[in-house]
N, C-alpha and C positions, 0 to 999 in steps of 0.2 A: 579334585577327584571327580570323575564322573554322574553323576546322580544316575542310582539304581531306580527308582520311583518314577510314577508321572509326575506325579505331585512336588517332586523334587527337581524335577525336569520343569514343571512352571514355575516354580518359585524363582528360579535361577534365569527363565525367562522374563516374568514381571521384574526381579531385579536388572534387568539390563534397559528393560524400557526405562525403569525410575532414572537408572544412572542417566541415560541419554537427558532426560528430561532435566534432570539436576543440574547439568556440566553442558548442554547445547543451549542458548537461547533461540537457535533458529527453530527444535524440538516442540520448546513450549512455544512459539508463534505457529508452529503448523497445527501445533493442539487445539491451541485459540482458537484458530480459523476452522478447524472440525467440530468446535465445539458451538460456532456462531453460523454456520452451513448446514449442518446436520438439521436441527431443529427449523432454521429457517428456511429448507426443500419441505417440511413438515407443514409448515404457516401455508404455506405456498401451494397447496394439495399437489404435489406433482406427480406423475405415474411413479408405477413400481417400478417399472425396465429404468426412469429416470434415475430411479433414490439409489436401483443397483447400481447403474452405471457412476453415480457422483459415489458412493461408498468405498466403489473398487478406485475412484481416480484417489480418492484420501488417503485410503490403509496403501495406497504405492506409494505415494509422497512419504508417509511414517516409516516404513519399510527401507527405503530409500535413504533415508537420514539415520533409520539406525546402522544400514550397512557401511554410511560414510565414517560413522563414529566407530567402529568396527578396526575398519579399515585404518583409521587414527590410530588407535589405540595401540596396534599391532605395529605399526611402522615408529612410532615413537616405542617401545618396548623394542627393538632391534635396533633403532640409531634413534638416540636422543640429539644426535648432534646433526646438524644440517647438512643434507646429502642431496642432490639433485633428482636420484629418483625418486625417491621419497617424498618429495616435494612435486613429482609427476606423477605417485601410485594416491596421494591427497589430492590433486586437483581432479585426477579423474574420478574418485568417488565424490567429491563435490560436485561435478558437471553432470553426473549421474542423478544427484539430486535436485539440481537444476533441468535436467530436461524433464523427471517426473512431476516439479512443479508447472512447469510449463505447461504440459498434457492437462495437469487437471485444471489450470486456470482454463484454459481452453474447451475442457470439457463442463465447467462452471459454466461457462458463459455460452454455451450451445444448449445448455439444458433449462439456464434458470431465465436468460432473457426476455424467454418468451412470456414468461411470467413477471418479471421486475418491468421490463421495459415499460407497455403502457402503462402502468402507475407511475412509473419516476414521468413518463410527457404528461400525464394528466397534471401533475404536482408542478409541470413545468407551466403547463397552460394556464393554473392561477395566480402566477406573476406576469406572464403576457410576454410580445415582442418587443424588445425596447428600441426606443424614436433613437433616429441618426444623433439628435443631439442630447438626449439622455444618456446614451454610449460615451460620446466625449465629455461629460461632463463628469460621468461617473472617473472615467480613466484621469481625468484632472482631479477631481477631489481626492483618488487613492493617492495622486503623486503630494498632492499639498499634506494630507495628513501623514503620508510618510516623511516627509520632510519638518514638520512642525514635532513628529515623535523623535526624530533623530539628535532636533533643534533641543528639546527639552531633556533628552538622555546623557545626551552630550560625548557620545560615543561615534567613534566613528567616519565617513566621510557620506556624501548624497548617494554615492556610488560604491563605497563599499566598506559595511561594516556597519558597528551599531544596531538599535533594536528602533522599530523591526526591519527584518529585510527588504530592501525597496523593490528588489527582482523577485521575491514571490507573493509581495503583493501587488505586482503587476500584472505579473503572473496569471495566478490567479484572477483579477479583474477580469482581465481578457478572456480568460475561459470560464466565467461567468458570462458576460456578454454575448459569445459564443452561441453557450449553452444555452440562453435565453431566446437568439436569434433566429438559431436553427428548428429550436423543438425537436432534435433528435437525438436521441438519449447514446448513438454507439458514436457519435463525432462529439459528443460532452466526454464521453470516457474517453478519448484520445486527446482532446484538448485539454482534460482534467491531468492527464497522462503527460503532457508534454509540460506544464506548469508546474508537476512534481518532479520532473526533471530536470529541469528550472534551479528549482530549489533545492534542489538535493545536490547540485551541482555545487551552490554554494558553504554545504558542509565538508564538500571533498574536498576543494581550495582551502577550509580552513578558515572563512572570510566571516562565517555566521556561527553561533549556532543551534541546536537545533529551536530552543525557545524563542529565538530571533527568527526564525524559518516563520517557525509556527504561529507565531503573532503576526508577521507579515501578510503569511495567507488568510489568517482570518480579519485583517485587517482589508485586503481587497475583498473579500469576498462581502464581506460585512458592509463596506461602503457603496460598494458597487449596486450592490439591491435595495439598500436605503436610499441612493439617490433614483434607481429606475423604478422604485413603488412609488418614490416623491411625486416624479415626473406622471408616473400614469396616473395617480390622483388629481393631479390638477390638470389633468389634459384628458 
């Protein structure tokens, strides 16, 4: 029945936010993310036009996701059973919630840069540029200790499989090195970007996973700065 009340009219609306949040985990990662943004445009003193504009980019991503879940719930309540449009009236409320994340990753990062950036270069400048041959040595130490973890787990092949993974701790490395070379905090984010792509390529295949991923990259990244702080101490 309809609710005659406001109050009855919210209830029935907080319940559908809970339901989404309950049965999506994409729901509670956008929560997350609102809930690790919000506060930290706060830390950050940014304008008010700013905190509007990142507020409206959020409450559309939320909105977004509930209309997708919506949109589910309805097409499954009319054909449980597999139908091709159905399968096209779903993907387009998911693409729907894909372009409102999109917007506001974009609209995140027009607003908050200007603020993150020079801290993340300053945090970069007190590990330094690393020497031509602190670069190769680190990229060979990631490869030997991934090879000696693989040797010891006994899982696996050099190339594929096993813990941890040898492609996102290359990965990684290299967009460490990078990001150390350059001092530029928006070509770290694309090489950090490309090494997650990297790696996340090898849970699609099948080949990792994700605790092999994720030991992997903390494994270049881990190595890679232990050997370039080694090097600029003795040098």
């Amino acid at each position: 029945m309809k609710p005659t009340r406001f109050i009855d009219s919210v209830n029935c609306a907080i319940e559908g936010i809970l339901h989404t949040a309950r049965t999506q985990k994409h729901m509670r990662r956008h929560f997350l993310a609102a809930l690790f943004l919000l506060p930290l445009a706060l830390v950050l003193r940014i304008t008010e036009v700013e905190f509007i504009l990142l507020s409206i980019s959020v409450s559309f991503v939320l909105f977004a996701e509930l209309m997708n879940t919506a949109v589910e719930v309805v097409v499954d309540m009319i054909t449980p059973d597999y139908h091709p449009m159905a399968k096209i009236a779903k993907d387009v409320a998911a693409g729907a919630v894909l372009v409102a994340a999109i917007g506001a990753a974009v609209m995140g990062y027009l607003v908050l840069s200007k603020y993150i950036f020079p801290i993340y270069k300053e945090a970069l400048g007190v590990v330094g540029n690393p020497s031509e041959m602190g670069t190769l040595v680190s990229l060979l130490a990631v490869v030997i200790v991934v090879v000696i973890l693989k040797s010891i787990g006994g899982k696996g092949s050099p190339l594929e499989g096993g813990l941890p993974s040898g492609h996102a701790a290359v990965g990684f490395s290299i967009a460490t090195v990078v990001t150390l070379s350059t001092q530029d905090p928006l070509i770290s984010l694309l090489t950090i970007a490309l090494a997650v792509m990297v790696s996340h390529s090898r849970l699609l295949l099948h080949i990792h996973s994700t605790r092999e991923v994720v030991l992997g990259a903390l494994t270049g990244v881990g190595v890679t700065l232990f050997i370039l702080l080694l090097f600029r101490y003795y040098h």
